[in-house]
mmJSON file of the N, C-alpha and C atoms, coordinates in Angstrom:
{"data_MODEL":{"atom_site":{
"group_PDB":["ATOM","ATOM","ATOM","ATOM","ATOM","ATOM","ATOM","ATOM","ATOM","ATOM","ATOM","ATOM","ATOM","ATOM","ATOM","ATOM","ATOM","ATOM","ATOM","ATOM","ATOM","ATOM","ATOM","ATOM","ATOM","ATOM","ATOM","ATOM","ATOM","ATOM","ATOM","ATOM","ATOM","ATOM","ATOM","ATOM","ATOM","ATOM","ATOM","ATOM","ATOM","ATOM","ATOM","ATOM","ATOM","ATOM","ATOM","ATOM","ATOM","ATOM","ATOM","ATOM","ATOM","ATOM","ATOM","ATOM","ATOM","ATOM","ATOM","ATOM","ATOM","ATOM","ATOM","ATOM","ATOM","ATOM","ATOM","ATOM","ATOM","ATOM","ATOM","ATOM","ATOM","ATOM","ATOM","ATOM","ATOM","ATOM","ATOM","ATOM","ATOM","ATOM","ATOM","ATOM","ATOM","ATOM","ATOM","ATOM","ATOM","ATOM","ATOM","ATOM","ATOM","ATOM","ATOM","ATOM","ATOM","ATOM","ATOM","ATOM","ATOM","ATOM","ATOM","ATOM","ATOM","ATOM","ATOM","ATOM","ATOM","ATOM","ATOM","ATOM","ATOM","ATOM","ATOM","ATOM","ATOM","ATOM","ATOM","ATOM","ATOM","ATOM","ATOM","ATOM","ATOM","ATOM","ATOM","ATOM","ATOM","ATOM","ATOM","ATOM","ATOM","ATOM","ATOM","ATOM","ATOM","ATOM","ATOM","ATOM","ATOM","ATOM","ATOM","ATOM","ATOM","ATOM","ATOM","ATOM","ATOM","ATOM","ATOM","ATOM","ATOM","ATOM","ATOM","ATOM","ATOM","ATOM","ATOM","ATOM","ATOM","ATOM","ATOM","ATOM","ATOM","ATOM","ATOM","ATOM","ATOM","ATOM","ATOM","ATOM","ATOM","ATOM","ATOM","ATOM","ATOM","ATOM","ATOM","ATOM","ATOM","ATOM","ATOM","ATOM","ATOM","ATOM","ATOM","ATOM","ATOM","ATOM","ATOM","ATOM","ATOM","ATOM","ATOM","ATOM","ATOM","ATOM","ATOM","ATOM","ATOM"],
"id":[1,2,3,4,5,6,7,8,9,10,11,12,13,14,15,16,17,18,19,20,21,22,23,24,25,26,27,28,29,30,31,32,33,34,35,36,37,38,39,40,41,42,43,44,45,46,47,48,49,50,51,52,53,54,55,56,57,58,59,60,61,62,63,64,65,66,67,68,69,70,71,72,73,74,75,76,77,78,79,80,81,82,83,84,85,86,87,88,89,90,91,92,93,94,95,96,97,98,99,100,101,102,103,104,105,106,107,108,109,110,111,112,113,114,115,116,117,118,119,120,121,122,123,124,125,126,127,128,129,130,131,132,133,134,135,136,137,138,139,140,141,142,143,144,145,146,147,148,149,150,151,152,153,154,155,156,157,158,159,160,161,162,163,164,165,166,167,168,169,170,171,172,173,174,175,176,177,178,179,180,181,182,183,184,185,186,187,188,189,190,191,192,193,194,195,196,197,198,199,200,201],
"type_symbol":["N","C","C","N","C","C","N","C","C","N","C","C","N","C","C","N","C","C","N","C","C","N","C","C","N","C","C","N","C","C","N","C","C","N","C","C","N","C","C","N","C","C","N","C","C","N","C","C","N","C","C","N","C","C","N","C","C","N","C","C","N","C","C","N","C","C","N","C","C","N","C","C","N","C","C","N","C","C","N","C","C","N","C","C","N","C","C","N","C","C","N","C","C","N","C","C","N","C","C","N","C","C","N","C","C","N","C","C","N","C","C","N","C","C","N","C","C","N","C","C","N","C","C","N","C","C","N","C","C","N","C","C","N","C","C","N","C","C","N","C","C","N","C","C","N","C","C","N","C","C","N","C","C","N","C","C","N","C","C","N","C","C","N","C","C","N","C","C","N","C","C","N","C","C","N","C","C","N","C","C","N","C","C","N","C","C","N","C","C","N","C","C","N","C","C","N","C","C","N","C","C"],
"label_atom_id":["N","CA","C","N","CA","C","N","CA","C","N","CA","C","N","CA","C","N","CA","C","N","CA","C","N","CA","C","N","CA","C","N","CA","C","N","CA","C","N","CA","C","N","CA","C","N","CA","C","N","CA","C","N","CA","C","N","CA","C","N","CA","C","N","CA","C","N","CA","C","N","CA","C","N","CA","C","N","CA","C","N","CA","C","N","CA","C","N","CA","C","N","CA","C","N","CA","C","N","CA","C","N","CA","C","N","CA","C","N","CA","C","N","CA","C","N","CA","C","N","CA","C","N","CA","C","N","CA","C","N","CA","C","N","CA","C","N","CA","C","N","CA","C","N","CA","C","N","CA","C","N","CA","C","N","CA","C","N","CA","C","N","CA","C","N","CA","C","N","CA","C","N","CA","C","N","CA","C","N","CA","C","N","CA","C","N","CA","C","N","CA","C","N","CA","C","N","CA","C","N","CA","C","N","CA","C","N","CA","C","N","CA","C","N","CA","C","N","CA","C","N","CA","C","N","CA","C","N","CA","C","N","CA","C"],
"label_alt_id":[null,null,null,null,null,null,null,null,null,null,null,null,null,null,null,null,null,null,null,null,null,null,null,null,null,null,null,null,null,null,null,null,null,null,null,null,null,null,null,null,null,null,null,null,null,null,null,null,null,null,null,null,null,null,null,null,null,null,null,null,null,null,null,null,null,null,null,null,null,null,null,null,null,null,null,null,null,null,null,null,null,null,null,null,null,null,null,null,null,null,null,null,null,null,null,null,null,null,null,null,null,null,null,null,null,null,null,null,null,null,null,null,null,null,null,null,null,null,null,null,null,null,null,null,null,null,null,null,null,null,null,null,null,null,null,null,null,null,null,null,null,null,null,null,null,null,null,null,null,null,null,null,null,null,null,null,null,null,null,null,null,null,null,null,null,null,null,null,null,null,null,null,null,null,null,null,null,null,null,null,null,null,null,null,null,null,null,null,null,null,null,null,null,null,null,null,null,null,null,null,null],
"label_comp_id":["UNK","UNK","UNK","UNK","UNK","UNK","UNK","UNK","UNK","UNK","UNK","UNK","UNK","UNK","UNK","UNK","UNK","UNK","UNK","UNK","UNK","UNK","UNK","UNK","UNK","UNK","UNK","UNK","UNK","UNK","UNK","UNK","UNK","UNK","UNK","UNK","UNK","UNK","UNK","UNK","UNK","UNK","UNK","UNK","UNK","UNK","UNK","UNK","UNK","UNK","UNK","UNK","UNK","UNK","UNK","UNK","UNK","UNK","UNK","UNK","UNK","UNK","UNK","UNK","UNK","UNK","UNK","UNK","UNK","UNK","UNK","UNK","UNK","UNK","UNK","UNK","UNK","UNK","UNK","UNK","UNK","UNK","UNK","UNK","UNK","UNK","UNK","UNK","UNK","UNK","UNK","UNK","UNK","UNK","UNK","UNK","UNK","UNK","UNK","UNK","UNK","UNK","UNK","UNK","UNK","UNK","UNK","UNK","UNK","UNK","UNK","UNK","UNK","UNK","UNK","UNK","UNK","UNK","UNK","UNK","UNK","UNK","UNK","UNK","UNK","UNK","UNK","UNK","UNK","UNK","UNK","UNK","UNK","UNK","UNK","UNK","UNK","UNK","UNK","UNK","UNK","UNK","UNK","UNK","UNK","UNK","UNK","UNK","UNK","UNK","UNK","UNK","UNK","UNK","UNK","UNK","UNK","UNK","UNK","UNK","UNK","UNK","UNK","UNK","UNK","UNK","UNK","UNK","UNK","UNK","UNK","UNK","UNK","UNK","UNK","UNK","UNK","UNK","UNK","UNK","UNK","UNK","UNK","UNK","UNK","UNK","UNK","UNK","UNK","UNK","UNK","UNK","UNK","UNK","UNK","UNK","UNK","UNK","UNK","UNK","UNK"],
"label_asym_id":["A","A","A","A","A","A","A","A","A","A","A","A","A","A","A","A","A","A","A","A","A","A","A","A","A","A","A","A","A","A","A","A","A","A","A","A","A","A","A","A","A","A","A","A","A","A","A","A","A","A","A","A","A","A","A","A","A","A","A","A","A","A","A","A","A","A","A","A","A","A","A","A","A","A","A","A","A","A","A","A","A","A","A","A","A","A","A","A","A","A","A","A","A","A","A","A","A","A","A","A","A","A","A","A","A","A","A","A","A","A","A","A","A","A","A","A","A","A","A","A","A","A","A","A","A","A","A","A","A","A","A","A","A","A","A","A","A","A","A","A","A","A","A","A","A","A","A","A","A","A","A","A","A","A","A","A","A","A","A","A","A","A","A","A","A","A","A","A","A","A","A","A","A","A","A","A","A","A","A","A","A","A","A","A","A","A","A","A","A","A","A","A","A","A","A","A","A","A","A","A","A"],
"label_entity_id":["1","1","1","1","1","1","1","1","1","1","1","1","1","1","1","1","1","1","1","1","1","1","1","1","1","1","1","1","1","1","1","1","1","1","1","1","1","1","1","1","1","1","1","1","1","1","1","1","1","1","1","1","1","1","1","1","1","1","1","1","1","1","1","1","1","1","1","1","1","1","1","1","1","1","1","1","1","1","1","1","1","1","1","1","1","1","1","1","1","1","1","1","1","1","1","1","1","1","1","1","1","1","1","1","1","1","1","1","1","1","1","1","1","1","1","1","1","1","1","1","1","1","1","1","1","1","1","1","1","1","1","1","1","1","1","1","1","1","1","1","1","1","1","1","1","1","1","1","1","1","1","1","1","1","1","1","1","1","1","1","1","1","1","1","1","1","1","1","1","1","1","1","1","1","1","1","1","1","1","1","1","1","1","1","1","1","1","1","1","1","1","1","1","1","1","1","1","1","1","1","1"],
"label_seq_id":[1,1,1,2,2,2,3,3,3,4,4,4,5,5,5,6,6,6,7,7,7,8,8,8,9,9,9,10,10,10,11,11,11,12,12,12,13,13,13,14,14,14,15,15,15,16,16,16,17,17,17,18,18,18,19,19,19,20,20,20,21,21,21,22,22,22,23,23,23,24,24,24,25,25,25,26,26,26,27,27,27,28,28,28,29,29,29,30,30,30,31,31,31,32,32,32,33,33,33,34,34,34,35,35,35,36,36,36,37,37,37,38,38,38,39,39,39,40,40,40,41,41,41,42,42,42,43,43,43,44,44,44,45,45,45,46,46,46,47,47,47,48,48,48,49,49,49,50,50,50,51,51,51,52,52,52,53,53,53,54,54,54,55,55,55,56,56,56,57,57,57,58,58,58,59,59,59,60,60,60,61,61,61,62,62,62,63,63,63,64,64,64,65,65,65,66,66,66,67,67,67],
"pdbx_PDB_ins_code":[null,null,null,null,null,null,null,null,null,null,null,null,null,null,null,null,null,null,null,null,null,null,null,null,null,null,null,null,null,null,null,null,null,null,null,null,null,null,null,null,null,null,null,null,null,null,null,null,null,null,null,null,null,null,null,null,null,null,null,null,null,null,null,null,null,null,null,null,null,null,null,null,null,null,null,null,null,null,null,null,null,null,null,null,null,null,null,null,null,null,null,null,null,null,null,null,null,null,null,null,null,null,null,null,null,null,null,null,null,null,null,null,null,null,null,null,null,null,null,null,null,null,null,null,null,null,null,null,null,null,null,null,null,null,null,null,null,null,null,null,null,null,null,null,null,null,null,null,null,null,null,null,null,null,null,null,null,null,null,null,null,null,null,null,null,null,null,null,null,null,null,null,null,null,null,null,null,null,null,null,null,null,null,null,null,null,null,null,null,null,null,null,null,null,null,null,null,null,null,null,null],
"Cartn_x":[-4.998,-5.428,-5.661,-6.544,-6.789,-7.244,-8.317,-9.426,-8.018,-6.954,-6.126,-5.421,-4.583,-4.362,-4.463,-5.78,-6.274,-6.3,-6.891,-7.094,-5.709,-4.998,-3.295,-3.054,-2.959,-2.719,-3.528,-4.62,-5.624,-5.054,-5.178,-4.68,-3.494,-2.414,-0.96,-1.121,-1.845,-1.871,-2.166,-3.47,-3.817,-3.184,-1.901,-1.085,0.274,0.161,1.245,0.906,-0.068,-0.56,-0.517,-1.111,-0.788,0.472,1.712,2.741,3.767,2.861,2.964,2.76,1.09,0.934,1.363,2.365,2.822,4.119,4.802,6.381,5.76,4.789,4.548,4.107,4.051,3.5,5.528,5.992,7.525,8.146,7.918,8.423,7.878,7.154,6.292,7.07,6.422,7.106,8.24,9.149,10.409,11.562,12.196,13.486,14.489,14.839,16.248,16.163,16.899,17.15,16.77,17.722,17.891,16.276,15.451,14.151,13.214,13.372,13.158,13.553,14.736,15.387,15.156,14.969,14.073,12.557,11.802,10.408,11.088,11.518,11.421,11.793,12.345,12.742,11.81,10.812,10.227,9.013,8.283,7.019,7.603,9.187,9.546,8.91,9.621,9.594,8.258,7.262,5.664,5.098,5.511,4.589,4.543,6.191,6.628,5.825,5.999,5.323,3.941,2.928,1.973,1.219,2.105,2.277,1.863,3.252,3.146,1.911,1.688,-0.005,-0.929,-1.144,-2.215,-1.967,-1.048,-1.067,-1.018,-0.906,-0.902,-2.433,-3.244,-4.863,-5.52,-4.913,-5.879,-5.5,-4.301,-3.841,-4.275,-5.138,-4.861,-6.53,-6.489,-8.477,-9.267,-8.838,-9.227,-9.96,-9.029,-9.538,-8.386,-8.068,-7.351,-7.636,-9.021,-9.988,-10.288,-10.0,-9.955,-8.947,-8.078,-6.845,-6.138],
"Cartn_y":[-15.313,-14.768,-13.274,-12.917,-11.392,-10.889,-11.485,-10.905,-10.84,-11.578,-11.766,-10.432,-10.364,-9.769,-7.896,-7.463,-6.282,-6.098,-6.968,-6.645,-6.883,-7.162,-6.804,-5.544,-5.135,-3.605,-2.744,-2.926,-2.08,-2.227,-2.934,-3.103,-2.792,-2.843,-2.169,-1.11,-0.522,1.219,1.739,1.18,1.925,1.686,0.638,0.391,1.38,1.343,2.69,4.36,4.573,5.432,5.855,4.578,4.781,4.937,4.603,4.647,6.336,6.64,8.042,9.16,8.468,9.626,9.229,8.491,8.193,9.26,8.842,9.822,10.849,11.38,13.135,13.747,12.5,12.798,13.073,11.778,12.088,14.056,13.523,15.363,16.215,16.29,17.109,17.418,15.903,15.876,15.174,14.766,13.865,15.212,14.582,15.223,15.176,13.397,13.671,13.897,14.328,14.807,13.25,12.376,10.988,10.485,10.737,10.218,10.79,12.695,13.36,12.687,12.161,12.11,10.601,9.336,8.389,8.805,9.498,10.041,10.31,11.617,12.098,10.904,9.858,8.708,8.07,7.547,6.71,7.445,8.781,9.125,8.816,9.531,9.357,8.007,7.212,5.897,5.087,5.403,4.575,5.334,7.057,7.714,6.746,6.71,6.199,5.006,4.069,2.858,3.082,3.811,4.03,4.262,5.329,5.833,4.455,3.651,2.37,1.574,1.672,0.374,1.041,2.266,2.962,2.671,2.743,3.045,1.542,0.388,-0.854,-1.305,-0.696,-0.97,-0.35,0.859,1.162,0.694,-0.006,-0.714,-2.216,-2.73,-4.113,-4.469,-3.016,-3.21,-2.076,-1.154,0.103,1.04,0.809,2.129,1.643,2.942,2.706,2.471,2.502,1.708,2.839,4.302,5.554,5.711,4.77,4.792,5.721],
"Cartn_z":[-14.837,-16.087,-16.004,-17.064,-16.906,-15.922,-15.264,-14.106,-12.688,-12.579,-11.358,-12.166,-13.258,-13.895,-13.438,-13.434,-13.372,-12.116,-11.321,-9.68,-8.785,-9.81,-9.193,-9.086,-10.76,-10.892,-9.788,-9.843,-8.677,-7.379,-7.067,-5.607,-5.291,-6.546,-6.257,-6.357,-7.464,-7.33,-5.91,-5.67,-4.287,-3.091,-2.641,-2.431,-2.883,-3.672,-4.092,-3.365,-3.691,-3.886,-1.598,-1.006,0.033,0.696,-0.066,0.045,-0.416,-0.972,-1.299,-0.728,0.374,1.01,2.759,2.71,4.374,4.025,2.437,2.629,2.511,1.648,2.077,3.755,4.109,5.61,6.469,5.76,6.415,5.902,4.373,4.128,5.414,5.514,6.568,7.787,8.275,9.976,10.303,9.527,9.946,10.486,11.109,11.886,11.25,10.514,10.124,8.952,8.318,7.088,5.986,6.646,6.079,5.712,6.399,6.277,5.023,5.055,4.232,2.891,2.934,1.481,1.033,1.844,1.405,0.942,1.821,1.563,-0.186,-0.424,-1.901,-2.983,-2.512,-3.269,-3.569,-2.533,-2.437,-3.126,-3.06,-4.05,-5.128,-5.762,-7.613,-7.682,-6.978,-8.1,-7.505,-6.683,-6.818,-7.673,-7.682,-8.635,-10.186,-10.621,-11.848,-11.584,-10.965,-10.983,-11.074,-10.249,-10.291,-11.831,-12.72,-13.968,-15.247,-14.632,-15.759,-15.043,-14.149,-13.941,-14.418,-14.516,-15.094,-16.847,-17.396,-18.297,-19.081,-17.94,-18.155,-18.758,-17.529,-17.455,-18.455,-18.979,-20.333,-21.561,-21.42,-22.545,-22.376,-21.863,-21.714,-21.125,-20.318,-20.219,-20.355,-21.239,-21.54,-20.603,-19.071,-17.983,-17.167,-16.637,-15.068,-13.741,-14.589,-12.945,-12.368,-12.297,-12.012,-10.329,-10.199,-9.009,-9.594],
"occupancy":[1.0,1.0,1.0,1.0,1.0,1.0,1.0,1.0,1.0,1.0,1.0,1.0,1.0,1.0,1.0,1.0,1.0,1.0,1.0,1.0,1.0,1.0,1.0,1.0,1.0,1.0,1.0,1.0,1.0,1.0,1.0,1.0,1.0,1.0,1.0,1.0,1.0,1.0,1.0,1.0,1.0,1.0,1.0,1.0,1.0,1.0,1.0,1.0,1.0,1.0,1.0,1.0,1.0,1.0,1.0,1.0,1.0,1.0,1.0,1.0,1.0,1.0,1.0,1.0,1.0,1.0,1.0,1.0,1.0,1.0,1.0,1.0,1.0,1.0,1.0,1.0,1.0,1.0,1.0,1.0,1.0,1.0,1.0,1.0,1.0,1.0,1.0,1.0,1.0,1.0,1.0,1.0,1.0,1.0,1.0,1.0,1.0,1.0,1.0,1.0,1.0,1.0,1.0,1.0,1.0,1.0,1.0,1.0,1.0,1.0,1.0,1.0,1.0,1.0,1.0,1.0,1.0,1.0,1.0,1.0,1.0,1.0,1.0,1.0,1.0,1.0,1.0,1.0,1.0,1.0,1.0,1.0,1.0,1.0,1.0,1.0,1.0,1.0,1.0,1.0,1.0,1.0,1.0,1.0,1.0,1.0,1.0,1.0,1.0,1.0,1.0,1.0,1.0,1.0,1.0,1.0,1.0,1.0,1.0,1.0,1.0,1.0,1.0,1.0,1.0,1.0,1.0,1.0,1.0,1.0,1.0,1.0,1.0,1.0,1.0,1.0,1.0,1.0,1.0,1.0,1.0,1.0,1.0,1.0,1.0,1.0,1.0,1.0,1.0,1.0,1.0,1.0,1.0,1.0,1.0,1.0,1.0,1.0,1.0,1.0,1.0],
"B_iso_or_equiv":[0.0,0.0,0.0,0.0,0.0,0.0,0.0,0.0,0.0,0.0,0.0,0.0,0.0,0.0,0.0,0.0,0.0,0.0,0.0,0.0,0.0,0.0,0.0,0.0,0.0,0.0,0.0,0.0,0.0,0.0,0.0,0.0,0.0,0.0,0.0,0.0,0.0,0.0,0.0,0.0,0.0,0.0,0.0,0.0,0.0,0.0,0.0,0.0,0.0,0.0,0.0,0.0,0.0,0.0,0.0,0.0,0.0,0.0,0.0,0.0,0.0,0.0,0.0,0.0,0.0,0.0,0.0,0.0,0.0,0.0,0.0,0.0,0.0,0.0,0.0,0.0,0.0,0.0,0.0,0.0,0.0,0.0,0.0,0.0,0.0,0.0,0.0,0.0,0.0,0.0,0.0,0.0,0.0,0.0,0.0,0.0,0.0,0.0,0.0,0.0,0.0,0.0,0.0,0.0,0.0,0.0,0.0,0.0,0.0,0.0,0.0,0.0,0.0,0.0,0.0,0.0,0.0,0.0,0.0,0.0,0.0,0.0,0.0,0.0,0.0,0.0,0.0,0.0,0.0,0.0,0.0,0.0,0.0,0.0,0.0,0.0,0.0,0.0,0.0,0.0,0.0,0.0,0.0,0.0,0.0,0.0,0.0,0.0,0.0,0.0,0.0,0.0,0.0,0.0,0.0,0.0,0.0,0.0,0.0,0.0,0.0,0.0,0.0,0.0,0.0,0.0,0.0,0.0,0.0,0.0,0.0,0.0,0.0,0.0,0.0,0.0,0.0,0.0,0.0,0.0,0.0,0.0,0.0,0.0,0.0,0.0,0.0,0.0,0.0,0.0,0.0,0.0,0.0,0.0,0.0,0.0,0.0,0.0,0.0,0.0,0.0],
"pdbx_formal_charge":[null,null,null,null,null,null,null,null,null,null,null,null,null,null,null,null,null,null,null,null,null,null,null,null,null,null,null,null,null,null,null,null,null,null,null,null,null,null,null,null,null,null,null,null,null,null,null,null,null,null,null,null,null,null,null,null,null,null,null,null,null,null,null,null,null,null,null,null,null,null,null,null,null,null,null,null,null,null,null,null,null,null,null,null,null,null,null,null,null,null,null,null,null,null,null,null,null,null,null,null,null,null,null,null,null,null,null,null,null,null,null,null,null,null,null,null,null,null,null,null,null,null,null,null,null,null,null,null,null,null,null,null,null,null,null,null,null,null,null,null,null,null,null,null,null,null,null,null,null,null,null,null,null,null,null,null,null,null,null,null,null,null,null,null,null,null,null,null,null,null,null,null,null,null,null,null,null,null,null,null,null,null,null,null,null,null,null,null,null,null,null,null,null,null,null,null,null,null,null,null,null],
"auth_seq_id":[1,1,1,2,2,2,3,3,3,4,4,4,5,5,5,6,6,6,7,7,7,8,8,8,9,9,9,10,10,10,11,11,11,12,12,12,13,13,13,14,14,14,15,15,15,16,16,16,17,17,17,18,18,18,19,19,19,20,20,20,21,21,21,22,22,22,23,23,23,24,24,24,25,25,25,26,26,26,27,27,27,28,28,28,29,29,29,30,30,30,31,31,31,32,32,32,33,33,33,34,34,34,35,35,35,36,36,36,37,37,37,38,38,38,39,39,39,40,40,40,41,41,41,42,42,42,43,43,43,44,44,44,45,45,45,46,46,46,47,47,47,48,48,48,49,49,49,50,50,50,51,51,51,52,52,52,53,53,53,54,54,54,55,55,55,56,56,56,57,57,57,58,58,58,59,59,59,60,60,60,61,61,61,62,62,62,63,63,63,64,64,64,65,65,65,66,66,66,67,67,67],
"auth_comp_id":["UNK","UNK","UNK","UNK","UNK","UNK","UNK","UNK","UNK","UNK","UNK","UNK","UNK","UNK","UNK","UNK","UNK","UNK","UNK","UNK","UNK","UNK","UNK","UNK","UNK","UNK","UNK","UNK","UNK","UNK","UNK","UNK","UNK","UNK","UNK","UNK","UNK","UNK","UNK","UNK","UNK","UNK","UNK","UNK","UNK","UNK","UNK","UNK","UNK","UNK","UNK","UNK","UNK","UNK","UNK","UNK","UNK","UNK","UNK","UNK","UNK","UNK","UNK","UNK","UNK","UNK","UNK","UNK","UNK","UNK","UNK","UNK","UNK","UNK","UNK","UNK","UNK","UNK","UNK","UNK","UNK","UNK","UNK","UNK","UNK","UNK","UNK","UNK","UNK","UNK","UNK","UNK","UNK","UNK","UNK","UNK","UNK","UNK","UNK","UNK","UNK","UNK","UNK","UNK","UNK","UNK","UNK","UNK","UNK","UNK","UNK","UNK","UNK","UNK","UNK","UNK","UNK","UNK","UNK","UNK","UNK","UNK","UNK","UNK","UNK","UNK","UNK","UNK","UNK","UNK","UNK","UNK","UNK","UNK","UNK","UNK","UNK","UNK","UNK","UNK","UNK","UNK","UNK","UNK","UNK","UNK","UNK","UNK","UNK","UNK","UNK","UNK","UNK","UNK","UNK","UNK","UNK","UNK","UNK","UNK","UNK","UNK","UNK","UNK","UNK","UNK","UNK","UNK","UNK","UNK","UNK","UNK","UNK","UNK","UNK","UNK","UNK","UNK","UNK","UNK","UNK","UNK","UNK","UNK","UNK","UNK","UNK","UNK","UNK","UNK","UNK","UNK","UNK","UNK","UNK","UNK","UNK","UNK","UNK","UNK","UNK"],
"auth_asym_id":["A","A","A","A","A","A","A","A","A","A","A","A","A","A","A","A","A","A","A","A","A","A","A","A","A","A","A","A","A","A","A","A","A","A","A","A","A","A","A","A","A","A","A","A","A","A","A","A","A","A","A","A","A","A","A","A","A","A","A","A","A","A","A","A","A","A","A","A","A","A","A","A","A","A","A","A","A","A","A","A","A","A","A","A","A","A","A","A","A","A","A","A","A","A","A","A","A","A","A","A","A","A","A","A","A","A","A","A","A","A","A","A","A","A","A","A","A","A","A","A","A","A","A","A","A","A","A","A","A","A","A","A","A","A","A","A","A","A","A","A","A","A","A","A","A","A","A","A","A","A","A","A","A","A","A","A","A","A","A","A","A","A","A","A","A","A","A","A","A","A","A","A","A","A","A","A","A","A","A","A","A","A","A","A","A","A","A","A","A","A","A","A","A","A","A","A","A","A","A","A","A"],
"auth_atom_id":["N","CA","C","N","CA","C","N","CA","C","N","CA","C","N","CA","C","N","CA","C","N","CA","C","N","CA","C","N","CA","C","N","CA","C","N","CA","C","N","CA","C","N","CA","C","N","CA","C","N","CA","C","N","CA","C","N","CA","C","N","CA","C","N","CA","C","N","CA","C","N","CA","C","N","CA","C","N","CA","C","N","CA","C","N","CA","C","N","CA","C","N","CA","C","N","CA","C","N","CA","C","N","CA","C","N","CA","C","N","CA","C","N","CA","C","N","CA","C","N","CA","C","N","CA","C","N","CA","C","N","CA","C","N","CA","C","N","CA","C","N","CA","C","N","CA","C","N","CA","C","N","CA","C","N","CA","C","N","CA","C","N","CA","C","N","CA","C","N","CA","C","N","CA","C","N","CA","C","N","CA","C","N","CA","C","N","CA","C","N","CA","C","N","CA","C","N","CA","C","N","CA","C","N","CA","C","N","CA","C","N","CA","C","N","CA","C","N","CA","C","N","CA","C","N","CA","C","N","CA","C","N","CA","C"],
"pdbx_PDB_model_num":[1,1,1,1,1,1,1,1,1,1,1,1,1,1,1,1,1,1,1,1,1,1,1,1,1,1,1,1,1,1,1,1,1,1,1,1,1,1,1,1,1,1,1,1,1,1,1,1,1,1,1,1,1,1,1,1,1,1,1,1,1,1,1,1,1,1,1,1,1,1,1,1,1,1,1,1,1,1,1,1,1,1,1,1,1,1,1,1,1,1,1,1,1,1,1,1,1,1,1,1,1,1,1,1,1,1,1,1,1,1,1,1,1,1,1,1,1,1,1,1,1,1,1,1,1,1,1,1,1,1,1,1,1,1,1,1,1,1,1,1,1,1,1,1,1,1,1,1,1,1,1,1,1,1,1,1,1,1,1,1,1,1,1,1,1,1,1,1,1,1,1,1,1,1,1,1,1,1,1,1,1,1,1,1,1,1,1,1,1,1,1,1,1,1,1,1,1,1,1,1,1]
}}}
């Protein structure tokens, strides 16, 4: 239901969100190029994802939980 509902979104965001800051860690320190260019892939589209769960939670439980 709702309560599984919300504590999905939460837990994926911050899940996302950790996933965001391992590829900015690759931008950083990776060697091959190839890694760099998954890293920039991989923030677009958790950011985007990140984007729609937030925007899920204030539509559906009026906060984003502040993730």
């Amino acid at each position: 239901g709702d309560a599984f509902d919300a504590a999905f979104l939460s837990e994926m965001t911050m899940h996302h969100q950790g996933a965001v800051q391992m590829a900015e860690l690759a931008l950083q320190n990776a060697r091959h190029q190839e890694i760099k260019d998954l890293a920039k892939a991989i923030i677009a589209a958790q950011k985007s994802e990140i984007a729609q769960m937030r925007d899920w939670q204030a539509t559906w439980y009026g906060s984003s939980s502040g993730n």
